[in-house]
N, C-alpha and C positions, 0 to 999 in steps of 0.2 A: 342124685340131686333132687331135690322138691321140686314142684309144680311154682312158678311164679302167677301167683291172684291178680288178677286184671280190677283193681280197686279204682273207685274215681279218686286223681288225685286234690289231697286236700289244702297243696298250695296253689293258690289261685293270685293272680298280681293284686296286689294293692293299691285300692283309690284310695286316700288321703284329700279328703274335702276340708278348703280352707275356712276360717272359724272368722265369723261373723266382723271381728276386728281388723283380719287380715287382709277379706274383702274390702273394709272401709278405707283402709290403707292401700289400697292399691286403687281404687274412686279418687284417692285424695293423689296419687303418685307419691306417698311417701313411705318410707320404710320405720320401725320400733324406733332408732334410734332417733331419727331426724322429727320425731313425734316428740319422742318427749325432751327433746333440745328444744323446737318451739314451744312444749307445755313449761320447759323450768323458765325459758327467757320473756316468756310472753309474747311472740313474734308468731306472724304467719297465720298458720289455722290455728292458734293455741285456744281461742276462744269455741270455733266450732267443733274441736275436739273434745272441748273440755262439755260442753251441752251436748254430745253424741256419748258422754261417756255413761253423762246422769240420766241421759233417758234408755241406754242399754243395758247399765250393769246391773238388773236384776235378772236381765234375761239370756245374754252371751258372754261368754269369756274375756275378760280384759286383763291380758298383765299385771303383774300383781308391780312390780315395776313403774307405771303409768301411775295406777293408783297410788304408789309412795310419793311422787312428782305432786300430786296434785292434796298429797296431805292427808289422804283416806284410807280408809283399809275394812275390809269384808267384818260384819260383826255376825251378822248371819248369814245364812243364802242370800236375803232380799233386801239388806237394810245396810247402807254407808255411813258410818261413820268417819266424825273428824276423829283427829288423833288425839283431841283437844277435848274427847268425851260431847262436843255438839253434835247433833245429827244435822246431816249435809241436805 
């Protein structure tokens, strides 16, 4: 039989750090879904959501989801557009 190598092993656990949306969502106590039930209805935090989304989304991940809710969609890395060809 062979020598078994004493290698470090290279599975190490997994931290999985939550993205900048999901902390805000847990700030607010609310979950994806019940976010953008207040973004479609206009109820609750749909306002401070909606001004948390325009001052982050050039810089953290937001559901592409949310951004349909609210009418917009990625044109580039840095720039929202409306779906309506206005810039937001």
């Amino acid at each position: 039989m062979g020598t078994r190598y004493k290698f470090a092993s290279y599975t190490r656990p997994l931290s999985v750090e939550k993205t900048k949306w999901e902390l805000y969502l847990d700030e607010l106590g609310l979950e994806d879904e019940t976010a953008i039930h207040a973004l479609r209805h206009g109820t609750g935090a749909a306002a401070e959501i909606q001004a948390w989304v325009r001052s982050n989304c050039t810089r953290t991940f937001i559901p592409e989801m949310v951004l349909g809710v609210l009418g917009v969609e990625m044109v580039f890395a840095d720039v929202l557009k409306r779906k309506e060809d206005e810039i937001w």
